[in-house]
Every structure is written in C-alpha cells, then in structure tokens.
C-alpha positions as CSV (number, residue, x, y, z in Angstrom):
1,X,-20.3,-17.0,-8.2
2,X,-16.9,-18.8,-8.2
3,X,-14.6,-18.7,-5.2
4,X,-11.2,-20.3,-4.4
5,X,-9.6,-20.0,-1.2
6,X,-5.9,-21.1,-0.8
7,X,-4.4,-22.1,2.8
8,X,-1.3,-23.7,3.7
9,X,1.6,-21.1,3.5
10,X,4.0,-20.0,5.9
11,X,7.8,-20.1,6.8
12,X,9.4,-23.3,5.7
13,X,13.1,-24.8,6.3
14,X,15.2,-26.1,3.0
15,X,15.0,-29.3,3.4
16,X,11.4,-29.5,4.9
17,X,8.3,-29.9,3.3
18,X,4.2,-27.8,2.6
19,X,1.4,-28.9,1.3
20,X,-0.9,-25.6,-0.2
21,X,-4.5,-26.2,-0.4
22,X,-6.8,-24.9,-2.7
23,X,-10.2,-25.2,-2.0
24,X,-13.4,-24.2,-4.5
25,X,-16.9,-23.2,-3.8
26,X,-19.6,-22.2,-7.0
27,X,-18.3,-24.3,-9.8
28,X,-18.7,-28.5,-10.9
29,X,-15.0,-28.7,-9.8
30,X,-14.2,-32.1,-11.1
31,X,-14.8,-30.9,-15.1
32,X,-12.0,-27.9,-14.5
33,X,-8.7,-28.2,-15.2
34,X,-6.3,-26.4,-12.4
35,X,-3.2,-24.4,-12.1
36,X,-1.0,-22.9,-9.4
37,X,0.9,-19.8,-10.0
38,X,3.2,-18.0,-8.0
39,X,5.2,-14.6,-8.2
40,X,8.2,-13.5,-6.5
41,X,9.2,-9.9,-5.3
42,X,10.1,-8.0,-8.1
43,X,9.2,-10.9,-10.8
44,X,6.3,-11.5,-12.8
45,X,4.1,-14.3,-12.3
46,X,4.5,-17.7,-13.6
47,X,2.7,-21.1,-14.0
48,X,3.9,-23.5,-11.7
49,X,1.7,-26.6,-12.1
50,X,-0.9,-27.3,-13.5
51,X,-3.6,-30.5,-13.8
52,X,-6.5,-31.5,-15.5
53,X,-10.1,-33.0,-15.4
54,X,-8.9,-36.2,-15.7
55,X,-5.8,-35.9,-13.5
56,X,-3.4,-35.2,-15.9
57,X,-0.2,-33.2,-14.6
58,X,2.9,-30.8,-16.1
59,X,4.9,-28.7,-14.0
60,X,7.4,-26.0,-14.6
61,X,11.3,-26.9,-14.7
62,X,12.1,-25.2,-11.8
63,X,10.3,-27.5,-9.7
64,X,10.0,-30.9,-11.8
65,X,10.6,-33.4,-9.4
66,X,10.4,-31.6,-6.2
67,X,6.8,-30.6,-6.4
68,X,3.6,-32.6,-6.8
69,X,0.2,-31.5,-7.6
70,X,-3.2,-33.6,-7.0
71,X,-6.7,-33.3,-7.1
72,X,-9.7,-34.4,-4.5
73,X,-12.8,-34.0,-6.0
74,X,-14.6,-35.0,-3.5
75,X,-13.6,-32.7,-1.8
76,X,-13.6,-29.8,-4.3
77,X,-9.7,-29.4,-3.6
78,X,-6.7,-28.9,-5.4
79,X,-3.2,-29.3,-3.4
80,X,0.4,-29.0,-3.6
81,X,3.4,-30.6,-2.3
82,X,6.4,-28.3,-1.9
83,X,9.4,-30.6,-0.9
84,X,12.8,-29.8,-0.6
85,X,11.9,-26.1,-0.8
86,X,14.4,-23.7,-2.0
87,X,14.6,-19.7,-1.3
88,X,14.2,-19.5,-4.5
89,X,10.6,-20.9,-4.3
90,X,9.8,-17.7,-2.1
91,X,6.8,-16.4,-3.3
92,X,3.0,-16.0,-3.4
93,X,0.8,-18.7,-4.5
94,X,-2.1,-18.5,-6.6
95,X,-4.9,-20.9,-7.6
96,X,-6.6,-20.8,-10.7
97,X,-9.8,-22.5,-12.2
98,X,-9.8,-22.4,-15.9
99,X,-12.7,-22.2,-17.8
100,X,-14.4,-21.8,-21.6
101,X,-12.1,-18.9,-21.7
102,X,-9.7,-16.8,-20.6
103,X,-11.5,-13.7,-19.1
104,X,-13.7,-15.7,-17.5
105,X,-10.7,-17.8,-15.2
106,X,-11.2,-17.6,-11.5
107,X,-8.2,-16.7,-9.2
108,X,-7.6,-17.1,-5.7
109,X,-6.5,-14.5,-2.7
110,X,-2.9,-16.1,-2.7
111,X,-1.0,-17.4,0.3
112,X,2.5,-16.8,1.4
113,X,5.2,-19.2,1.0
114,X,8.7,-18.5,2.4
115,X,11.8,-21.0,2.6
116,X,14.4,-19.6,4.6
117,X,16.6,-21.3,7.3
C-alpha cells in the first residue's frame, strides 16, 4: 500500500520562509509525477505545483516565482519552498502521487500552513 506523509507546517512571518516535506513509502517514487495542493477555509482546493519523473516543474500564478518545488529520489521525497509567504497562502497542504489513473492517486494527511505576523 501507498502512503505519503507531509511535515513541515506551522506559523510563518510574511517575509520569512518553509520548506513542506513530503515523504512516500509503497511506491517506485522516482517514475511518479507529483503535486501539492492546498485549500483555504471556505475555498475549494487547488493545484499549487506540480513536478514530474524527470523533474519537470509548473506552478500555479498565485505563487510563480515565490515558490519552488523539487524532488530527492533518493530519498523518496518531494519538497516545497514557501518564500515570501503571504496570508493569502494560508491553507492546508496536500501531497499527491499520481498514477495510471485518476482513482487510483494517492493523497496525503495534509499539514497546516499559516502566514500571519
């Protein structure tokens, strides 16, 4: 069975900096592509980044430039960079394995993220 396990959240300062970990367990990691999600109180959830087998990245608009997501396959890990954090990044995070199909994606627990001074 597939499991992923996200760490990393917490209360964070505009103007500081996180770095989300998102760590897998029962899959070949490195032939996945990845994506982290988040969803704000009262919104629905959207893709944030997203980056594939081959290390390929596209991020949302919102956070183009301010957020960077990476890969260790090694160490069967997906990350990402929050700086200069916003309130408006508020939200939880969610990782997400994709595979042959849809239904068959694997998502993580979540973990907080909160930017406020």
């Amino acid at each position: 069975q597939v499991q992923l396990v996200e760490s990393g959240g917490g209360l964070v300062q505009p103007g500081g900096s996180l770095r989300l970990s998102c760590a897998a367990s029962g899959i070949i990691f490195s032939v996945n592509a990845v994506g982290w999600y988040r969803q704000a109180p009262g919104k629905q959830r959207e893709l944030v980044a997203t980056i594939t087998s081959d290390g390929g990245t596209n991020y949302a608009d919102s956070v183009k430039g301010r957020f960077t997501i990476s890969r260790d396959n090694a160490k069967n890990r997906v990350y990402l960079q929050m700086s200069s954090p916003k309130p408006e990044d508020t939200a939880v995070y969610y990782c997400r394995v994709f595979r042959s199909t849809w239904t068959d994606d694997v998502w993580g627990q979540g973990t907080q993220v909160t930017v406020s001074s």
